[in-house]
N, C-alpha and C positions, 0 to 999 in steps of 0.2 A: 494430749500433752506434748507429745513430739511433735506433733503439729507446730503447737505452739512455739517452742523452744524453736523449731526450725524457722520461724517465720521472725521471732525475734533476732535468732541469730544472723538471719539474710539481712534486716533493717542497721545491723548493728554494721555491720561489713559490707553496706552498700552506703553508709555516713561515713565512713573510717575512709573508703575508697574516695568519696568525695574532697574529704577534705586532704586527701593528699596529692590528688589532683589539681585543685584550689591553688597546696603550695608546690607542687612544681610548676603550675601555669606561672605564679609572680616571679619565680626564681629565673623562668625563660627570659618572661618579658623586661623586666626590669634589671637593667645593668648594674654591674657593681662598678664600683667608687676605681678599682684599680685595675678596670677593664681596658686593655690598650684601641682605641680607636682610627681605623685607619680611615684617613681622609684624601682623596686630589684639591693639591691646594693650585694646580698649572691647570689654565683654561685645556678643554677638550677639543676646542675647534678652535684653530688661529686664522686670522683673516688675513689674506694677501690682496693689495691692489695692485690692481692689473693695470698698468698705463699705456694706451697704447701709443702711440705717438706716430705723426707722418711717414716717419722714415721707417716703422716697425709695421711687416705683415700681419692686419688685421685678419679675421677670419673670413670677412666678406672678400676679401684680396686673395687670401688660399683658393676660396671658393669658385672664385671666377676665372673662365679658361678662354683666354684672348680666342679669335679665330684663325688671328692670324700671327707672325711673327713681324710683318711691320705694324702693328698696335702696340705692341708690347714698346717696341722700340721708339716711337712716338708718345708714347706714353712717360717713360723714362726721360728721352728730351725735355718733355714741358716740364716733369717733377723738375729738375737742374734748373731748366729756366728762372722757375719761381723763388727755387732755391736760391739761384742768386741777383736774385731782384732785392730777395728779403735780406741776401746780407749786407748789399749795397745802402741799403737804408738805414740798418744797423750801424754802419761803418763808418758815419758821415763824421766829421772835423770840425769840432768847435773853438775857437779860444774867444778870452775875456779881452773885451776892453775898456781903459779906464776912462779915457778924456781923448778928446781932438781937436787941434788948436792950427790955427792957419800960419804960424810963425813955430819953425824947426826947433830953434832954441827952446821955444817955451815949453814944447812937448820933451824935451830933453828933461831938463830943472825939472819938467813935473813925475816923469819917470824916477830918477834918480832920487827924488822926495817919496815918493811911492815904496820903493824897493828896501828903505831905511826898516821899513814892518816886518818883523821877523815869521809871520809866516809866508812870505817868499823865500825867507829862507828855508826854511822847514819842510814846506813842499817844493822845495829846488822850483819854485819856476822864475821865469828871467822876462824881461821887458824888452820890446822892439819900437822904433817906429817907422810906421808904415806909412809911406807916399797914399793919398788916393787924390785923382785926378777928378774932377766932377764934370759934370758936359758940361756946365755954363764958367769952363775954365778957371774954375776956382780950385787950388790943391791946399789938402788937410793933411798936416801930420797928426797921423792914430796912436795911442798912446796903448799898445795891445802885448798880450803874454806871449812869449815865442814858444812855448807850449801849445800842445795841442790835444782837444781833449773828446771825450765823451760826451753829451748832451748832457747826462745826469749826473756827471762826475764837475760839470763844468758851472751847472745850476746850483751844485751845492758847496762849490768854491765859491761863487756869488755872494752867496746867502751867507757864510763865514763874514767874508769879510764886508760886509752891509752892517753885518753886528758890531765890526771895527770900525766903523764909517769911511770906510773906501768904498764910493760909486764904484759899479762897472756893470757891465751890461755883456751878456753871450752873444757873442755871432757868429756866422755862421764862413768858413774860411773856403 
């Protein structure tokens, strides 16, 4: 009989242990309703782009050790060179021209008709005309903007006033 009693009693308090096991397992795993939850809401890893550009030591440029000091210094020259080769190209001088008439006066009337459009006023630019001499001795007066402009700046003056219906045409000064 103790036997027995002892063996009921272990079954009885090895269910009683389980199931309070059972509820502290759910109580762990499952949060409550007013549980504060901390989150990263900023990225962990921010990405920088690296640019290097001509004029910035790359790493292959750290890495390389001239042999001599006139390389280094010939090396510098040519950079400059190029350097301004490219800004000479950059730099170049456009203006608009509207008309060209082999009779002074007319190029006159037609500027002074021209310049009545209020974006010559707006963009401050002003009208000239230009003598040009031809080999087969013929002379044009050019009907051209005494401005002087950008390629891109001078292409999109064009294209305004194309929409206005003033011809003109970019050249090169």
């Amino acid at each position: 009989m103790k036997n027995l009693s002892l063996k009921i009693s272990l079954i009885i308090f090895s269910y009683v242990l389980l199931i309070i096991l059972i509820i502290l397992s759910y109580v762990s795993i499952v949060p409550e309703d007013s549980l504060v939850i901390l989150e990263n809401k900023s990225p962990l890893v921010k990405k920088i782009e690296n640019n290097f550009g001509e004029k910035n030591d790359t790493v292959y440029k750290i890495l390389e050790k001239p042999k001599k000091i006139e390389d280094l210094i010939e090396n510098q020259l040519t950079e400059k060179k190029s350097n301004a080769t490219v800004n000479k190209n950059t730099l170049k001088i456009y203006r608009l021209q509207f008309a060209s008439f082999m009779d002074k006066e007319k190029s006159l009337r037609t500027s002074k008709k021209i310049l009545k459009n209020n974006f010559f006023k707006e963009k401050k630019i002003d009208l000239d005309i230009k003598k040009i001499n031809l080999k087969n001795n013929k002379t044009f007066y050019r009907v051209v903007s005494s401005n002087f402009f950008l390629l891109k700046e001078a292409n999109s003056h064009c294209e305004l006033l194309k929409k206005k219906k003033i011809n003109c045409i970019v050249i090169k000064d």
